[in-house]
Each structure stands twice: as C-alpha cells, then as structure tokens.
C-alpha positions in Angstrom: -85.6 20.4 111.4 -84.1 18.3 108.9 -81.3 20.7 106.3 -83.0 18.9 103.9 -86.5 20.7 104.4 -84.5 24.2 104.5 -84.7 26.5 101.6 -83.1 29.5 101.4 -84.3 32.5 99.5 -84.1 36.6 99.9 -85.2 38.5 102.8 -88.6 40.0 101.2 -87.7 43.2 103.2 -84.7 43.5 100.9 -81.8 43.3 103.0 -80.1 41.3 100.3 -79.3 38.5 103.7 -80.8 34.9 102.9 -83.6 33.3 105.4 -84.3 30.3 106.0 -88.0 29.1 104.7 -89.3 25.3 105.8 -90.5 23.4 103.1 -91.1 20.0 101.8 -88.8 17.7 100.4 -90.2 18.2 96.9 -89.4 21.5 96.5 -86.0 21.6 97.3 -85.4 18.9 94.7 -87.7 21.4 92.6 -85.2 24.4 93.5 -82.5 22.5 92.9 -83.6 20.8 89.2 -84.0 24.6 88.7 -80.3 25.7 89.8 -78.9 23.1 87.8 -80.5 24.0 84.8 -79.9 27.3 85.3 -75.8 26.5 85.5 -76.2 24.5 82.2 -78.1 27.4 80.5 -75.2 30.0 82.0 -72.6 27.6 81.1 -74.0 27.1 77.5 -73.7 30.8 77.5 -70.4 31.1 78.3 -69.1 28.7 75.8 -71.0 30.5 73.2 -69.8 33.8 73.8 -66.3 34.8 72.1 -64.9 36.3 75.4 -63.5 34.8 78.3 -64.2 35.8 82.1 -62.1 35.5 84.8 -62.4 36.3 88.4 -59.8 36.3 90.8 -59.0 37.1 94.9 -56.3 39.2 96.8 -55.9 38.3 100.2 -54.3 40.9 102.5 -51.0 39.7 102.0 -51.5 40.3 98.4 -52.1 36.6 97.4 -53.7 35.9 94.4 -55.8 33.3 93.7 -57.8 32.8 90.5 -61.8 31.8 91.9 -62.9 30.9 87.4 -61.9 30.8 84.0 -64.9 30.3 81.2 -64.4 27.9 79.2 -64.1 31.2 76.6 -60.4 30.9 77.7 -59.4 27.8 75.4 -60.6 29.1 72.5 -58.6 32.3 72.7 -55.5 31.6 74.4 -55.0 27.7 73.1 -54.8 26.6 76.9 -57.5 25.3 79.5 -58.7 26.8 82.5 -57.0 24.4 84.8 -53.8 26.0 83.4 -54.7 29.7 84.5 -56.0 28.5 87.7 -52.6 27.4 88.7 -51.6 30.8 89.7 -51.1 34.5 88.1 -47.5 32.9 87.3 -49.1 31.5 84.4 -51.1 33.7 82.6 -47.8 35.8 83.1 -45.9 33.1 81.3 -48.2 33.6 78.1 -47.4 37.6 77.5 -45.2 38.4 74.9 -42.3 39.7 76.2 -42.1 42.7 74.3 -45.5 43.7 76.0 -44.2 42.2 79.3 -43.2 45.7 80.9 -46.5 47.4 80.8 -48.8 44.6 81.5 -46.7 44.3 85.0 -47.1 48.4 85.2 -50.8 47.5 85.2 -50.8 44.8 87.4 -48.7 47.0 89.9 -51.9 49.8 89.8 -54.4 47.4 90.5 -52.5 45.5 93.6 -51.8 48.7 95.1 -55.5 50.3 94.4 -54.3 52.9 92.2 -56.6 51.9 89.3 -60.1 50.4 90.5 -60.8 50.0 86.5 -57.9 49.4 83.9 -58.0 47.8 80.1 -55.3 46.8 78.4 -54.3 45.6 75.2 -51.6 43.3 74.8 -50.2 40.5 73.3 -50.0 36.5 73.8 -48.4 33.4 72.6 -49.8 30.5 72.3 -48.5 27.1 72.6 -48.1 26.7 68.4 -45.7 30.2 68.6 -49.0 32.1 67.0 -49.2 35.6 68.3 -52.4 36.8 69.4 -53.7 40.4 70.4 -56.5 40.4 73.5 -57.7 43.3 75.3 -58.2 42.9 79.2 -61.3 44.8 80.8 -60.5 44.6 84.9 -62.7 45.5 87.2 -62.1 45.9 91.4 -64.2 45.3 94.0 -63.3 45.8 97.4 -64.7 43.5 100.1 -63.9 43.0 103.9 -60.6 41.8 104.1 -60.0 40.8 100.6 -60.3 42.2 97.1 -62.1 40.9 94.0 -61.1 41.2 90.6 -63.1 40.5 87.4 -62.3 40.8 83.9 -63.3 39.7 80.8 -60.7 39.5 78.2 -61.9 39.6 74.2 -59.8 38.4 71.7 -58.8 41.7 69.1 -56.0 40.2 66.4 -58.6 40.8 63.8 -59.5 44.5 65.0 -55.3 44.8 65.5 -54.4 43.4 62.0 -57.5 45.6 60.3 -55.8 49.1 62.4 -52.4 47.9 61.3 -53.2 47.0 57.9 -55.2 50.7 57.7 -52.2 52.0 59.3 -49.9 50.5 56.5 -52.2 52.1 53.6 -52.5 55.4 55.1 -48.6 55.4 55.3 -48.7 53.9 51.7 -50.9 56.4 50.4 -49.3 59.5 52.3 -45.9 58.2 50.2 -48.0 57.4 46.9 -49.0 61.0 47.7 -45.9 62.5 48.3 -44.1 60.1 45.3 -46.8 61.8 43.1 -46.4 65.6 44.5 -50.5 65.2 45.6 -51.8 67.0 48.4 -55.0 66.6 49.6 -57.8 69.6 50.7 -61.6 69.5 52.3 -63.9 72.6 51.9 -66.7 72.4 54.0 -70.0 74.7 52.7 -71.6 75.4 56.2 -68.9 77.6 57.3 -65.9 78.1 54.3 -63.5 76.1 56.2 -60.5 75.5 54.4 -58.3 72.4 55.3 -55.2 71.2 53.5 -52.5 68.2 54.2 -48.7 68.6 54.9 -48.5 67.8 51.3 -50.4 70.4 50.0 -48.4 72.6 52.2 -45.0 71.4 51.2 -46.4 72.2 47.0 -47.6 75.7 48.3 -44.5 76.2 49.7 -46.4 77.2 53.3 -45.6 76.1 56.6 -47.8 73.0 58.0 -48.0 74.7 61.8 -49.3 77.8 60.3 -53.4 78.8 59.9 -54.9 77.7 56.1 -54.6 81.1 54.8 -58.4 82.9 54.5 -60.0 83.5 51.6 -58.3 86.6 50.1 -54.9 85.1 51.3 -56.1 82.2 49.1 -56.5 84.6 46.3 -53.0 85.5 46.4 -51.9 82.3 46.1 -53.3 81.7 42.2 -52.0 83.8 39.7 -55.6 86.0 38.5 -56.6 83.8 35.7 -56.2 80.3 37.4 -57.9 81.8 40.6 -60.9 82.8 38.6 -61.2 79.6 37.1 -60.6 77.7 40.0 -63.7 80.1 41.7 -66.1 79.4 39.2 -65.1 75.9 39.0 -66.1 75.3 42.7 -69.0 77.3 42.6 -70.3 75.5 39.7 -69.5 72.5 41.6 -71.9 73.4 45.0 -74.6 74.1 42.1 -74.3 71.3 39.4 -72.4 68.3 41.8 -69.9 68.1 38.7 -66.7 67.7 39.8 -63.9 69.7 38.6 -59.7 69.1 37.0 -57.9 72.5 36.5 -54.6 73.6 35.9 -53.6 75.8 37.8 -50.9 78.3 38.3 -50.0 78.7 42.0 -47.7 81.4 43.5 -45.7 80.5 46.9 -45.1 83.2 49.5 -41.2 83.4 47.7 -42.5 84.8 44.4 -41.9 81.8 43.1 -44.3 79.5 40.4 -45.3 76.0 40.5 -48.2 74.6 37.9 -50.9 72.1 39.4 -53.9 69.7 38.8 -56.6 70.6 41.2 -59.2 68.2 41.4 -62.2 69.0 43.3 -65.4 66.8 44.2 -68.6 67.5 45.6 -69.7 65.3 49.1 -73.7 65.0 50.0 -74.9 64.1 53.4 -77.7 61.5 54.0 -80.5 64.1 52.7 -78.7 64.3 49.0 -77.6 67.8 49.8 -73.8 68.8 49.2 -72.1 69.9 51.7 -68.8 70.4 51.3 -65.9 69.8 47.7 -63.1 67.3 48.4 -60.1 67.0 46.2 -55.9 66.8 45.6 -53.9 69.1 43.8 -50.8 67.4 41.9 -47.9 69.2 41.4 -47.2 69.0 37.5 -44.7 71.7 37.4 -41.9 69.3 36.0 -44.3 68.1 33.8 -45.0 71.5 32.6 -41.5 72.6 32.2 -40.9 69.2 29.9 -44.1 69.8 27.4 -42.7 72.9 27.4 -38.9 71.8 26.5 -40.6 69.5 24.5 -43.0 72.0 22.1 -40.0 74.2 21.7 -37.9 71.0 20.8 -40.8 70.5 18.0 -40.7 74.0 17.0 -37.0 74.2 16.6 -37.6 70.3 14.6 -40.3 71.9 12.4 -37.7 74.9 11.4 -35.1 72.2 11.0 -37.4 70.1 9.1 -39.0 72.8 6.5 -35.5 74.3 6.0 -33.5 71.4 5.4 -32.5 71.2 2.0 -32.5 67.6 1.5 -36.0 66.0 1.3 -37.5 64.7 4.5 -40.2 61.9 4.7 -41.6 60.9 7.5 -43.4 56.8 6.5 -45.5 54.7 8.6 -43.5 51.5 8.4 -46.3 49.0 7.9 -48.1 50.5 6.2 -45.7 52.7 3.7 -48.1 55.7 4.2 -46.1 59.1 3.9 -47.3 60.9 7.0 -45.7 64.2 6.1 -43.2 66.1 4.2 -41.1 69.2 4.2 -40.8 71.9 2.0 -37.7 70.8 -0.1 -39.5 67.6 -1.0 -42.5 69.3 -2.2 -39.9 71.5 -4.5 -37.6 68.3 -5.6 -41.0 65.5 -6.5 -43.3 68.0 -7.5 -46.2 67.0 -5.6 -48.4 69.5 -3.2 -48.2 68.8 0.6 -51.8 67.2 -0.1 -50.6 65.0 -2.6 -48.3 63.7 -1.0 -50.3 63.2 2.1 -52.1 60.8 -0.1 -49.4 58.8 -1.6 -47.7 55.4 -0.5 -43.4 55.8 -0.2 -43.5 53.0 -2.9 -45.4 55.3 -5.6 -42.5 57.8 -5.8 -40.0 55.1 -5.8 -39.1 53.9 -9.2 -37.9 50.5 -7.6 -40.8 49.8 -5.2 -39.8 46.7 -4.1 -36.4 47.9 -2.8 -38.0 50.9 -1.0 -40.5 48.3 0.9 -37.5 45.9 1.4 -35.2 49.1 3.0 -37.8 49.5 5.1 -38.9 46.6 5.9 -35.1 45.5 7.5 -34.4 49.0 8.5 -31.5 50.1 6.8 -30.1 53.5 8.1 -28.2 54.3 4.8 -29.0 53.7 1.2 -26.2 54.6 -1.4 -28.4 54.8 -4.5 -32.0 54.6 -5.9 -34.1 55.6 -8.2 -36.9 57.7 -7.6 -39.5 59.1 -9.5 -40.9 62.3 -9.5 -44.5 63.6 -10.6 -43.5 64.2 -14.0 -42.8 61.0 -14.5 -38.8 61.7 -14.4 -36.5 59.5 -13.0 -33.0 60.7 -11.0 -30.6 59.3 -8.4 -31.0 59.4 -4.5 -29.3 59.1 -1.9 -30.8 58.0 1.3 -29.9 58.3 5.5 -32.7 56.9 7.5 -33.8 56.3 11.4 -36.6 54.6 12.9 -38.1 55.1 16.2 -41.5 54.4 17.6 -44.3 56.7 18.1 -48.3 56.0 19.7 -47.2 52.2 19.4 -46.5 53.0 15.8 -43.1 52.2 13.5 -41.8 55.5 12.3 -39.0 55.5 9.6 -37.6 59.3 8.7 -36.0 59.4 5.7 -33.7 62.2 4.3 -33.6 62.0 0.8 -30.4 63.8 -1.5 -30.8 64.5 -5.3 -27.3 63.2 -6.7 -28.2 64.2 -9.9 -25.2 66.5 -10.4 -23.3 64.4 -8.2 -23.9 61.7 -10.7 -22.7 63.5 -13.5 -19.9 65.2 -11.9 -18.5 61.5 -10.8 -18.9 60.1 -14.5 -17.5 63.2 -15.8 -14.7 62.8 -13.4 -14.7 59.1 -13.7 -14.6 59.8 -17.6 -11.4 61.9 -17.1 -9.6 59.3 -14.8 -9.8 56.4 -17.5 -8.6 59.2 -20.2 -5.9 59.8 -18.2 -5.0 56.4 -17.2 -5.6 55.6 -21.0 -3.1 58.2 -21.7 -0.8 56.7 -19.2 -1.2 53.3 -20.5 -0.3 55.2 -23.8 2.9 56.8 -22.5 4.1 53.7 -20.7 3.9 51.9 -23.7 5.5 54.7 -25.9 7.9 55.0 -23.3 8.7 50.9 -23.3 9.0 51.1 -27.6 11.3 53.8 -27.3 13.6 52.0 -24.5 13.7 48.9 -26.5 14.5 51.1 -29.8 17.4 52.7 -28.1 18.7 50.0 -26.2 18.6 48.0 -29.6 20.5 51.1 -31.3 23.1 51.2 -28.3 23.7 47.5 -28.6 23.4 47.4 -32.5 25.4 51.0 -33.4 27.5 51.9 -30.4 28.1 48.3 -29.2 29.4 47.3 -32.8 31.2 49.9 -33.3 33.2 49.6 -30.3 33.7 46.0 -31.3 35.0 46.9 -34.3 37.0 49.6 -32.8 38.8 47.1 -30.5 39.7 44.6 -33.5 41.2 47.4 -35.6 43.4 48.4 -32.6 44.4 44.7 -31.8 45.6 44.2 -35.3 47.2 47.9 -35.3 49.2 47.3 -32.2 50.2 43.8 -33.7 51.5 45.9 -36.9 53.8 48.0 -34.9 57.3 47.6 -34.8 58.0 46.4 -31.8 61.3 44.3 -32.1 61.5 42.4 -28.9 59.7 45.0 -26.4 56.3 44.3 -24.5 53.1 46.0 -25.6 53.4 49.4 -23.9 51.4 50.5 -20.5 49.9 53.0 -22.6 48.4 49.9 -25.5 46.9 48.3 -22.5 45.4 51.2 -21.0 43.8 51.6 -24.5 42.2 48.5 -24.9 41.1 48.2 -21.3 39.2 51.1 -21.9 37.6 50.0 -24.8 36.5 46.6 -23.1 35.0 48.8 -20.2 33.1 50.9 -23.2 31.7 47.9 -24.1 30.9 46.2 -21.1 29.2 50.0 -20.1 27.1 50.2 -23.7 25.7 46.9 -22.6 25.1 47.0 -19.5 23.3 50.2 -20.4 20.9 48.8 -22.9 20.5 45.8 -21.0 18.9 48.0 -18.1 16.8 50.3 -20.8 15.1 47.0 -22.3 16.7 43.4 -21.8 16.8 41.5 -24.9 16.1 38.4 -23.0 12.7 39.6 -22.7 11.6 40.5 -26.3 13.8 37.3 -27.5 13.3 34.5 -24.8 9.8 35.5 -23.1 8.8 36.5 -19.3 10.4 33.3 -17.8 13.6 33.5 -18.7 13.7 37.3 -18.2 12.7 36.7 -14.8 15.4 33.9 -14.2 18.0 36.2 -15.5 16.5 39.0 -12.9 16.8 36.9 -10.5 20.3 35.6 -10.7 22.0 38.9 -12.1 20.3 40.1 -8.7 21.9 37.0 -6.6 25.5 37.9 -8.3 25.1 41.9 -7.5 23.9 41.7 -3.7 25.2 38.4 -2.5 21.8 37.7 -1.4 19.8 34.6 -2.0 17.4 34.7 -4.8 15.5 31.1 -5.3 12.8 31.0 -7.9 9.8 29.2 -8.5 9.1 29.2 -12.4 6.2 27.4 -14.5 7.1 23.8 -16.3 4.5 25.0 -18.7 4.6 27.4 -21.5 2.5 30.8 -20.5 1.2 33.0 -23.2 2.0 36.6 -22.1 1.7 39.4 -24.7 3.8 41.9 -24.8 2.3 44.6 -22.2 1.7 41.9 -19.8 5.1 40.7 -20.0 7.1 44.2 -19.7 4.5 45.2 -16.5 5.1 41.7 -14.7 9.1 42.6 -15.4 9.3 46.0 -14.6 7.2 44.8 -11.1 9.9 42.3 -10.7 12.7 44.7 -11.3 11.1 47.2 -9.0 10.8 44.9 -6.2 14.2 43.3 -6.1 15.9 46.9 -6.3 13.5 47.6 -3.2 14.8 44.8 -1.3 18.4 45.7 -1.8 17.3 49.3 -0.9 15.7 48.7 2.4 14.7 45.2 3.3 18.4 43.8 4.8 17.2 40.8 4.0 19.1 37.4 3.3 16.6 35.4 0.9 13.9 36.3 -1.5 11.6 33.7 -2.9 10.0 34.0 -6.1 7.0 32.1 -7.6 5.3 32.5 -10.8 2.5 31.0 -11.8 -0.6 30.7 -13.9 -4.0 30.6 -11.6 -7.9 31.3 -12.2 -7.2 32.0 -15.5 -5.0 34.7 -14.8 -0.9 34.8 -14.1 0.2 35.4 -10.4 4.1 36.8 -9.3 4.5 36.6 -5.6 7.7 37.9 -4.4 8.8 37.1 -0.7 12.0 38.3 1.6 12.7 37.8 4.7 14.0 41.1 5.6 12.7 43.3 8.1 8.8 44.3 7.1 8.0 47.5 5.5 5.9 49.2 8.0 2.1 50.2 7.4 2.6 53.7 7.0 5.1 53.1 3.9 2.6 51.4 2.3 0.6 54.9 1.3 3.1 57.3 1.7 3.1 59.9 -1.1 6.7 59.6 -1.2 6.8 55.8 -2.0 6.8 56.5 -6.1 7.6 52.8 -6.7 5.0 51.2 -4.9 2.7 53.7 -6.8 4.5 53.1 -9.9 4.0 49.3 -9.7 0.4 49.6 -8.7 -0.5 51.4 -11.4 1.0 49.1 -13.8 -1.1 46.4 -12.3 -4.1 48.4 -12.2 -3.5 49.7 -16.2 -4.2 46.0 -17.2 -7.0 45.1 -14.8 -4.8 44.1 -12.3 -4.0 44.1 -8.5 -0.8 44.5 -6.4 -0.6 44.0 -2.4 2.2 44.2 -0.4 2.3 42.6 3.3 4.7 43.5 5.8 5.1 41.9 9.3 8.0 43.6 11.6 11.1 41.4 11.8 9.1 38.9 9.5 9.7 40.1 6.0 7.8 41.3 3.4 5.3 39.9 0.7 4.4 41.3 -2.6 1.9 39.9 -4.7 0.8 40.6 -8.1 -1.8 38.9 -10.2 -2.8 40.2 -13.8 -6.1 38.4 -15.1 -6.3 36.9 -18.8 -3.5 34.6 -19.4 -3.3 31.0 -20.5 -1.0 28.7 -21.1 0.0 28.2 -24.6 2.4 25.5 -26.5 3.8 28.8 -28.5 6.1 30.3 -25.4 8.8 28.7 -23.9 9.4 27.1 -20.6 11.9 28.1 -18.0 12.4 27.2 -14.9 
C-alpha cells in the first residue's frame, strides 16, 4: 500500500498505540490541512500567552538536551529560543550570580530524582544589564531510558517589585510607628481576642513572647477612671460604629505611668455587621509631662505678671490691640481690665505716633514717653519691650515704669548740680579776684618796699666811712638778701596771678608759660599762637591759662618727655588749646582716677563755661590734651602774639 494512503489515528479500544487505517489520498491531505492549522492555532497561543514553556531530555548519562522553547521565551528573557537550545550552559549563563548557588541546588535535585516537582524563583540578566525576576515551575516525567522535563517559566518582576515595595512600607510604617511611640491592637467580637504589636508591647512595658494579658489583667493595666472610659468607649463603639480617641492613663507591670491616645475603630464584614474595633495607642507621655511644665510655667507667668509692679501690656503688633493687662496697670492708667480690653496701645499714649513707630521697628527699650492716663493726666514712662510670635501672630510685651518721681528726683538733683557748679563757678572766680588782688598788693606794697629798702641801704653803705677798705662780707650778705626778697615777692605774685595776663591778654600769657616753662625744665616747648587778635573775656582767659599751667606742670611731673607742642586757635566759632608731648602716655586708668585732682580740676573749668577737655594717651607715644571753650571771636580790640 502506498504510505501515502496510510492514516494513522488511536486504537478505538483505547490502548493509547496508533493503527494504521487505509484511506484515500484526499483525506490525508484533509488530516494534514487540519494538523497544520492546528500548529498555527497552538503556536498563535503560545505567542500570546505571557509565559514561556520549555521541555527538555536527560539521557542516562545525564545529558541534557533542550527538545522547545516558545516563542514566550524572547519576550521575557530578551534572547531567542535558538539561544536556549544550545545547551543548559546557556540558560545557566543568564542567572544572576547572586542567585547562582541555589538555582544549581535545584538543578542537582531534579538530575538525581530527589524532587520530581520543584519551583523556583530567581533572577536573570538580560542582554541590556536589566534584572528580571521569573519563577520556574518543573515538572519530571520518567520514561524508558530517559527522563523528561517540562516547565513553564512566568515572568514575576512586577509581583517582586509590588512584595518588595509592600515590604519597604511595612518596615517604613513599623519605624513611622515606632518614631511616633504607636502601637497597634485588633479586638475581634466573636470571641474577645485581644491582639497587640511589639510596639504596643514595648509602651506597656510587657514582654512581646508573652500571652495578651485577659481581660481583668487588661483592667490592671488602666488606672480606674481611664479603664472605665476606655470600656464604655468600646462598647459604645460595637453599638453606634463611632470610633473612639481617649487619653488614657496606662500602668506597666513596674508601677510605673505612661499617658496615651487610644484610638479605636469599628470593622464590618460583607453583611454590614461589625465584627471586631481596630486601632493604635500613641504614647503622649512626653507630651503630657511638657503641657504640664508648660501650664505650670503659665501659672508661675500669671503670678509673675499680676504681681509685677511695673505695668505689663501684652499688644497685638498689627493691629495695636491691647490683648491683656496686669494688675499694676489697671492701678497706674485707671482703666478696668474690660476697658482696657477695648482700647488700642495708641489711645493711652499721649504721643501715638511714637508708640506705633516703637512698635512697628521693634525697639526693646524706650527711655521716655508720655502716656496718658484715664483722667486725662499725662506722666513719664519708661519702657523694656520683647516680641515673639504666637498662633502666627506678632506679640510685643511691654513693661511700662512710672518715672514720675524719678523725674522729679533727677530735676531736683539736676537743679542742685547747676547750684553747685554755679556756686563753684562763683568761688573760682572769687578765688581768681582775690589772687590777682593779692599778687597786685605783693608786687605793689611788699615789692616796693623792698625796692625802696635796697636804695636806702645802697646809699647808706655809700655814706659810711670807709677810708680805703672794701664793702664788708657782711654789706654784701645784706643786699644779696634783699635782691633774693625781691626776686621771691615776684616770683610769688607772678605764680598767684601773672600780670601778663590781665595786662597783655591770653596770647602772650601763654607765650610767657611757655618759655618760662622751656627755661625751668630744659625741655622743648614750641608754640603755635594766632596772627589774629582773639577776643577772650576775662573768665575764658584765666580757665584756658590755668589749663595751660596745669598741663605743663603735669608734663614735668610725669610725662619724661623731650617736646611739647602747643597750638591755639580760634575754630567753629569757639577757641581750641591743644597741648601735645611726646613723653610716655598717661595710661587709661589715670584718666578717671579719683586721685587725679588736676585732670578733674581742669575739666571742670572747661565744663563751668560750656566747655570740653580730652586727654589721649598712647603708651611710649605721648600724650594729647585738648581743650575747646565755645563763644569766642576774633576781635581787632586784643592783641596778637605769636
């Protein structure tokens, strides 16, 4: 018969062996038409299906040898099924290598029959680096001489990235948990099971590995009041489906307290009905423990606040709306806490426009304002101020003194220091009139009269008979002692008030200083005097020389120096003396010493005619004094020295 007539088909008894059935020509093309159709239909099924198969043969000598890959195989692992069928070497090639040790564990199994069924999920790499995750379902079939293996091998990076990414937020959340001090708890209706998370364990103070305490251990755990609320709250809950947020006071096994949010809310299965109360509890214990710091920080504030004796406002910076007051306001404006409560800061201020503009650039201190109190009186303030910022609000705090009596005490005492200044003014000038009277007397009387005293004696001793002797030692000795009499008498009243002064003016006075000063201490003394004529009356004259006397004698005292320089002149309307030497600096601290009476007294000269003295000192560097007294002009009527 010709193979072409043959067609084989299935025993009909059901042996599963083929027979051979004679038939025609056309329907073996027919049966054949059919088997290739029925490929493209299985092969079209393939390709649509997101798996891969595989099938694959183990000789006896534990040979493998791949039989099919599905065209599945591209789109998962990137690579054809020509590559695969090249030998178990390469689908080995395409496991990560971190994954590499258990995949050949498995493979070991199923050569040696261990495993007739294994999946496994590992990873792959495919040609672009990308790492995939697939998950490998072998079967084994033994058959005579030879073993079969078929798998199917699905492609699971989404299902991997989804478990990891759940993974990651379960850890996040246990942290966000922990972070937070939240435990978590499940009570389920059907059968009072209590469960509770490590976290609520770690707040309870309880030990995970033990049993959830029953229900009177769980009474135990509440101090009575919270546990009674926490009961009803739950029952209510099973009743009502409203959830619950207590706090709660819990007790741990060590006596000790910890404070807590429980949160509780009511779960319903597919029927509506609620059948168990899910929640967290939040430790809030630190929280606790700071309100509490913090209301008995406001309490000891409020005792502060009411007792202070100064006035305390508290102001609403944009607004200028007094927000509250203390006691010793209410007794120094006159105003009820509700009046005030009504009032602006600006309507008690008696210089409104200040008080905004304080605020406004938030000074901290304010020397003096005016304020106004309900009676319409007016008196002095002092004010300290700070801002801070409260429920997105600017605060200003102001503490406000009465310097009423400090006010008059300081023009009382102010009053007393110009008396006595006035008074010293007084005395200086008595004090410079009688100098010049008695210097004049000295050199007028006593100077005369010892003038006259040594022209008597010359023309005595010429009188004497004296033949052909000498003037005796002892006629000498006489009138070498009157010519140190006089010499003494005027040096004398040249110190108590130099004529020079009253007769020649400031200039020329300060010239002879100068060079009586030069001739005494062998130091250098250059001066810098006006060409012009300087008006000076008679005050300002005597205080600018007695400055000048007072410094020079300082410089001989303590300056070792080897020049002075000295410069007068008339500037801004008023007349400047600056004194220089180039000694060795008078130190800071000799600048205010209470022992330094002649700094003082030259200051205060300055000061008694509205002027200024200061005195620089630089170590090694010399020392500058400068003194400038205001309203003096030049004037043809003085004279000019220089």
């Amino acid at each position: 018969m010709d193979p072409s007539e043959v067609e084989i088909q299935a025993d009909s008894a059901g042996s599963g062996r083929p027979e051979a059935v004679a038939s025609g020509i056309p329907e073996h093309r027919r049966t054949q038409e059919v088997l290739r159709r029925s490929q493209e239909e299985l092969q079209s099924v393939l390709a649509s299906i997101p798996d891969y198969l595989w099938s694959a043969d183990i000789d006896s000598q534990g040979h493998v040898a791949y039989r099919y890959h599905s065209p599945g195989v591209e789109k998962i692992t990137g690579r054809p099924p020509d590559f695969y069928m090249l030998g178990p070497e390469r689908w080995l090639s395409t496991v990560h290598p971190d994954d590499m040790p258990k995949i050949q564990k498995a493979l070991q199994a199923i050569m040696t029959g261990h495993l007739p069924q294994l999946t496994e999920e590992y990873r792959i790499i495919l040609p672009d680096g990308t790492v995939r995750w697939v998950r490998d379902n072998v079967q084994m079939r033994r058959r005579e001489g030879s073993t079969r293996l078929d798998g199917v091998v699905s492609d699971i990076t989404e299902r991997k990235e989804t478990e990891n990414a759940l993974r990651l937020s379960e850890a996040s959340l246990k942290e966000a948990l922990l972070a937070a001090h939240m435990g978590v708890w499940e009570w389920r209706a059907a059968d009072g099971t209590l469960t509770w998370d490590d976290n609520f364990c770690r707040i309870a103070g309880r030990d995970p590995i033990l049993l959830v305490p029953g229900d009177l251990e769980q009474a135990k755990m509440f101090v009575p009041e919270s546990w009674e609320r926490l009961k009803v709250a739950g029952e209510n809950a099973l009743v009502t489906g409203i959830p619950f947020d207590l706090d709660l006071e819990l007790i741990r096994p060590d006596g000790s307290k910890r404070w807590l949010i429980g949160r509780g809310k009511p779960r319903r299965d597919a029927l509506s009905r609620i059948t168990h109360l899910r929640g967290t509890v939040q430790d809030i214990t630190e929280r606790k423990q700071v309100e509490e710091a913090l209301r008995e920080s406001e309490e000891r504030y409020r005792q502060l606040f009411e007792v202070e004796s100064d006035a305390i406002l508290v102001v609403e910076v944009d607004s200028g709306r007094i927000l509250d007051v203390n006691a010793a306001a209410l007794s120094v404006y006159g105003y009820s806490r509700e009046e005030f409560l009504g009032l602006a800061v600006g309507h008690i201020s008696a210089e409104p426009e200040k008080t905004r503009a304080t605020i406004a650039g938030r000074l901290t201190q304010v020397q003096l304002r005016w304020h106004r109190k309900k009676d319409g009186t007016l008196f002095p303030v002092e004010i300290t101020g700070n801002y801070f910022v409260s429920q997105g609000c600017n605060i200003h705090v102001a503490a406000i003194r009465d310097i009423t009596e400090r006010k008059r005490a300081e023009e009382e005492r102010q009053r007393s220091f110009d008396q006595l200044r006035a008074l010293a003014a007084h005395l200086q000038s008595i004090r410079e009139e009688e100098r010049k009277r008695v210097a004049r007397e000295i050199h007028d009387q006593l100077g005369q009269a010892l003038t006259d005293i040594r022209i008597d004696l010359s023309s005595l001793i010429r009188e004497l008979p004296s033949g052909d002797k000498p003037p005796s030692k002892r006629t000498s000795s006489i009138l070498q002692l009157v010519d140190e009499s006089i010499r003494v008498v005027r040096r004398i009243s040249t110190e108590l008030r130099p004529g020079i002064l009253d007769d020649l003016g400031l200039v020329a006075a300060l010239e002879w200083a100068g060079e009586d000063f030069q001739s005494r201490t062998g130091t250098t003394c250059r001066l810098r005097l006006p060409q012009e004529a300087i008006a000076v009356g008679a005050e300002q004259a005597t205080a600018i020389f007695r400055i000048f006397q007072e410094t020079l004698t300082n410089v001989a005292r303590h300056a070792d120096a080897s020049a002075v320089e000295v410069r007068l002149a008339a500037e801004h309307g008023g007349l400047m003396l600056e004194v220089y030497d180039d000694g060795k600096g008078i130190p800071k601290d000799k600048l205010g010493a209470s022992k330094s009476l002649g700094i003082l007294g030259m200051r205060e000269r300055a000061m008694l005619l509205g002027g200024e003295l200061t005195i620089e000192g630089i170590p090694e560097n010399g020392t500058t004094v400068r003194v400038r007294i205001p309203g003096l002009y030049p004037t043809r009527g003085d004279q000019a020295h220089d």
